[in-house]
N, C-alpha and C positions, 0 to 999 in steps of 0.2 A: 557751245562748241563752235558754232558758226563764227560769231564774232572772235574768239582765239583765232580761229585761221586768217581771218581779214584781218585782224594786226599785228599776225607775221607775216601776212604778207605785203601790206602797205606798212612795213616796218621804215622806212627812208620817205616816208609819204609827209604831208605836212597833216595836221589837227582836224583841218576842214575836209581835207580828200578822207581821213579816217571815218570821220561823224559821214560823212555821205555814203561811204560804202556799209557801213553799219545799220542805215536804213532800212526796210523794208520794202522791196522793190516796188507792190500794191499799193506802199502809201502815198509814194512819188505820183503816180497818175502820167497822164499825159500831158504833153506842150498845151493841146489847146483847153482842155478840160484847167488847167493849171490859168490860161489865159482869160476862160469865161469867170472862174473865181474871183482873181483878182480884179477883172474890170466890173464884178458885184458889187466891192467894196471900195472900187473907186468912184463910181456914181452913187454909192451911198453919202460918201464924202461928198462928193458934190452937190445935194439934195439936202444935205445940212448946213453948208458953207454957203449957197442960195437963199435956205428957207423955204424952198417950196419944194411940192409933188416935180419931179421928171418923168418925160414919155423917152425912150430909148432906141433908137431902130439897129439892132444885132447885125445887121447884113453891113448898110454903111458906115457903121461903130459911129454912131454921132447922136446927141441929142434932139427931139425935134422939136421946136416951136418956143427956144429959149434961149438966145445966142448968149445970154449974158454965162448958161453955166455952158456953152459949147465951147465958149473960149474956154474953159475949166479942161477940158478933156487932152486938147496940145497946145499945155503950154512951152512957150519955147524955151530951151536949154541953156543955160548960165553957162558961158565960157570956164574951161577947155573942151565941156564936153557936147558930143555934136552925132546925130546920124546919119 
């Protein structure tokens, strides 16, 4: 029932905005809960693409005592895109 009403009413909406309103609000989570996930499996990635254990410090988001995978963490942005 629920999703009938979200797509009458996101009827002129595009495919993407529909699948999002369709969602479950609980699964979405929050910004930063969504932020600590994803930078899990980015330092996983980069602990495989090293070869070695990393030690992590959360506060200043940076690796400690590894520069080679620190560069791993900002790398910089291929033109157009920039922030």
């Amino acid at each position: 029932m629920v999703a009938m009403t979200c797509r009458r009413f996101l009827k002129g909406a595009t495919a993407a905005a529909t699948a999002f309103a369709l969602v479950p609000r609980n699964v979405l989570g929050g910004a930063e809960s969504s932020h600590r996930s994803a930078t899990l499996l980015h330092l996983a990635n980069i602990a495989i693409r090293t070869g070695r254990k990393i030690r992590y410090d959360p506060v200043k988001e940076e690796i400690i005592g590894a520069e080679e995978a620190n560069r791993l963490v900002n790398q910089p942005m291929r033109a157009p895109w920039h922030l």
